[in-house]
C-alpha positions in Angstrom: 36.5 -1.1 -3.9 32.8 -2.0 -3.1 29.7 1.0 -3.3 27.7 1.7 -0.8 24.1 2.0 -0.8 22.5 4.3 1.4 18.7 2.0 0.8 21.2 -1.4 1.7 18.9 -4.0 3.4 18.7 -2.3 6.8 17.4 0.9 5.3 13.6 -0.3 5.7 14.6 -0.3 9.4 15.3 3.5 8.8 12.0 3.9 6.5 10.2 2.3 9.6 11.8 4.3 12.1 10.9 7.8 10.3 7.4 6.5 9.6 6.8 5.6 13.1 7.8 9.1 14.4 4.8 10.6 12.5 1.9 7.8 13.8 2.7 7.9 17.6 -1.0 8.2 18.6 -2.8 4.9 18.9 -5.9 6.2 17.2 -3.8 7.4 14.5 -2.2 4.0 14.5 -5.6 1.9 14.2 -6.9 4.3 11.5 -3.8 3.7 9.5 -3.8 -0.2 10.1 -7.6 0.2 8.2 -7.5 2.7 5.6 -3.5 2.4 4.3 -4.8 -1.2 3.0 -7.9 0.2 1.3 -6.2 2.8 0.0 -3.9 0.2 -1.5 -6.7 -1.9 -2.8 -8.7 1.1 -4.1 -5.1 2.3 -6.0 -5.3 -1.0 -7.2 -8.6 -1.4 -8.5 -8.6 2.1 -10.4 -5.4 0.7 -12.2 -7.9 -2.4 -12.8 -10.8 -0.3 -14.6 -8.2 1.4 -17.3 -9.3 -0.3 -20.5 -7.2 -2.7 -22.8 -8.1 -3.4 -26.0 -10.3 -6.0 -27.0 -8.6 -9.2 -28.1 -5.5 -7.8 -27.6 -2.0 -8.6 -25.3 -3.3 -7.3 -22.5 -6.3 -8.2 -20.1 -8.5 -6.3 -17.7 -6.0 -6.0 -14.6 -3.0 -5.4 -16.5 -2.0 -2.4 -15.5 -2.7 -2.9 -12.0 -0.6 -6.3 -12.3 2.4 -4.2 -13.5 2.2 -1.7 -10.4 1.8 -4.4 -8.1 5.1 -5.7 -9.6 7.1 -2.7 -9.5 6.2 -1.6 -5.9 7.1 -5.4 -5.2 10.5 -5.1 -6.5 11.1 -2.2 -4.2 9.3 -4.4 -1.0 11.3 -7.2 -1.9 15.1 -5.2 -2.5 14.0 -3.5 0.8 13.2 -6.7 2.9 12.7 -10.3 1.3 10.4 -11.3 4.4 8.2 -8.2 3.7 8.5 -8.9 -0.3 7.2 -12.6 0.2 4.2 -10.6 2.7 3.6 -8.2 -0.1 3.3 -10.7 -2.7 0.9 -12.2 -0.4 -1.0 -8.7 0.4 -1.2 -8.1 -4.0 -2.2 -11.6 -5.0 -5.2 -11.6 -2.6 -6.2 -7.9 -3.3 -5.8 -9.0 -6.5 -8.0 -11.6 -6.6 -10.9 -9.9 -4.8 -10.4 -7.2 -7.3 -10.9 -9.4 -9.7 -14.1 -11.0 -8.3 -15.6 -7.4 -7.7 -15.0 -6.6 -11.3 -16.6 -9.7 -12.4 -19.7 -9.4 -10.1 -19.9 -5.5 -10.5 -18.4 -5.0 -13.9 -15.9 -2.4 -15.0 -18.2 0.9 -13.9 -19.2 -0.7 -10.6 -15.7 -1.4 -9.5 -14.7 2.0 -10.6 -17.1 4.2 -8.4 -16.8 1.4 -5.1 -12.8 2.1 -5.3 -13.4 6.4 -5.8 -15.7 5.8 -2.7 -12.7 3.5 -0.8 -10.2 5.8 -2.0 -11.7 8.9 -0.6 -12.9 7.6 2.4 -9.8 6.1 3.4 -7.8 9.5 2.6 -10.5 11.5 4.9 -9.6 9.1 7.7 -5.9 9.4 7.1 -6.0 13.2 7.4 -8.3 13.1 10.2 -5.6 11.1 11.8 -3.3 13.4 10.9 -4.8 16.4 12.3 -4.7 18.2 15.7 -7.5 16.1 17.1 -5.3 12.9 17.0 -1.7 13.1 15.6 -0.9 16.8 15.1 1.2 16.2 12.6 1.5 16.0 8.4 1.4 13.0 6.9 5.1 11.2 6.2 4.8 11.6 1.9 4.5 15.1 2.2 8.4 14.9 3.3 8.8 12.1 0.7 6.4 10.3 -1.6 8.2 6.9 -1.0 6.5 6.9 2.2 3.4 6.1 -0.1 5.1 2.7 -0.2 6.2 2.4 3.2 2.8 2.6 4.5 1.8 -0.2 3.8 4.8 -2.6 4.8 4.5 -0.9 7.7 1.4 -2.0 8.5 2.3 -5.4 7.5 5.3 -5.0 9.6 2.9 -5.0 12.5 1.4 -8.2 11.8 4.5 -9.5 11.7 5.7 -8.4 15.1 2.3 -9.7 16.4 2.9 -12.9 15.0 7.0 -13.4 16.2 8.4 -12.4 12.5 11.1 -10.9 11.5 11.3 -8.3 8.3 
C-alpha cells in the first residue's frame, strides 16, 4: 500500500491559495511583491555577516549558503518550476550580497540589511493593518508561510510571463 502525503506536489497550490486569502488588497499585494524580496535578501545577508574562522572550512557566506539550500529543498519538493526560480532568486541575491560585503565590508553589510529588514517588516504590517488589508499576516497561523512568501511572489512573475509552477 502507498502513503500519502498531505504536502504531495499540488500542496503549493494549497500554500498559494491560503496565502492569497490574506493579500486580497492590491496595495497590500504591491507592498508584498517589494518588501517579501528584501526581507529575503536582508535574512540573507545577516546569515552572511556571522563570522567563520579564519583559514578555516568555511567562508564568509557560509551560513547563508546553507539556508539558501535548505529553504530550496522545500521550493524545489514543493514545485520543481519554482525550485529552478528560487535557485535563480538565491544565486543572484547571493551574488549581490556578496558584492555589497566586498565593497562595504562585514559591518557595512550588517547595518544596510538591519535597515532592509526593518523597513521591509514596517511596510508588511502596514499592509496588514486596517488601512489596507485588515488582516494578520499568514505566519502568525503558520511560520511556513515565511517561505511561501516568497514563491508566491515569484509565482506572480510567472503567471505574468505564461509559466506554470
Amino acid at each position: 500500500m502507498t502513503a500519502t502525503h498531505d504536502d504531495g506536489p499540488r500542496a503549493i497550490d494549497r500554500w498559494f491559495a491560503s496565502y492569497s486569502d490574506d493579500h486580497r488588497n492590491p496595495a497590500n499585494q504591491a507592498i508584498h511583491v517589494a518588501a517579501v524580496p528584501l526581507i529575503l535578501w536582508s535574512v540573507i545577508a545577516l546569515l552572511w555577516c556571522i563570522p567563520v574562522a579564519e583559514g578555516g572550512l568555511f567562508r564568509p557566506g557560509i551560513w547563508a549558503a546553507m539556508a539558501m539550500f535548505a529553504a530550496w529543498l522545500f521550493y524545489f519538493r514543493a514545485s520543481r518550476p519554482l525550485g529552478i526560480g528560487m535557485a535563480a532568486v538565491f544565486l543572484v541575491m547571493a551574488a549581490v550580497t556578496q558584492l555589497l560585503h566586498q565593497s562595504l565590508g562585514t559591518r557595512g553589510l550588517l547595518v544596510t540589511a538591519i535597515i532592509v529588514f526593518v523597513v521591509a517588516w514596517i511596510a508588511q504590517f502596514v499592509g496588514h493593518s486596517r488601512l489596507y488589508e485588515g488582516k494578520k499576516p499568514s505566519f502568525f497561523t503558520d511560520l511556513r508561510y515565511l517561505l511561501i512568501g516568497p514563491a508566491w511572489v515569484l509565482s506572480k512573475l510567472y503567471r505574468k510571463l505564461g509559466l506554470r509552477w
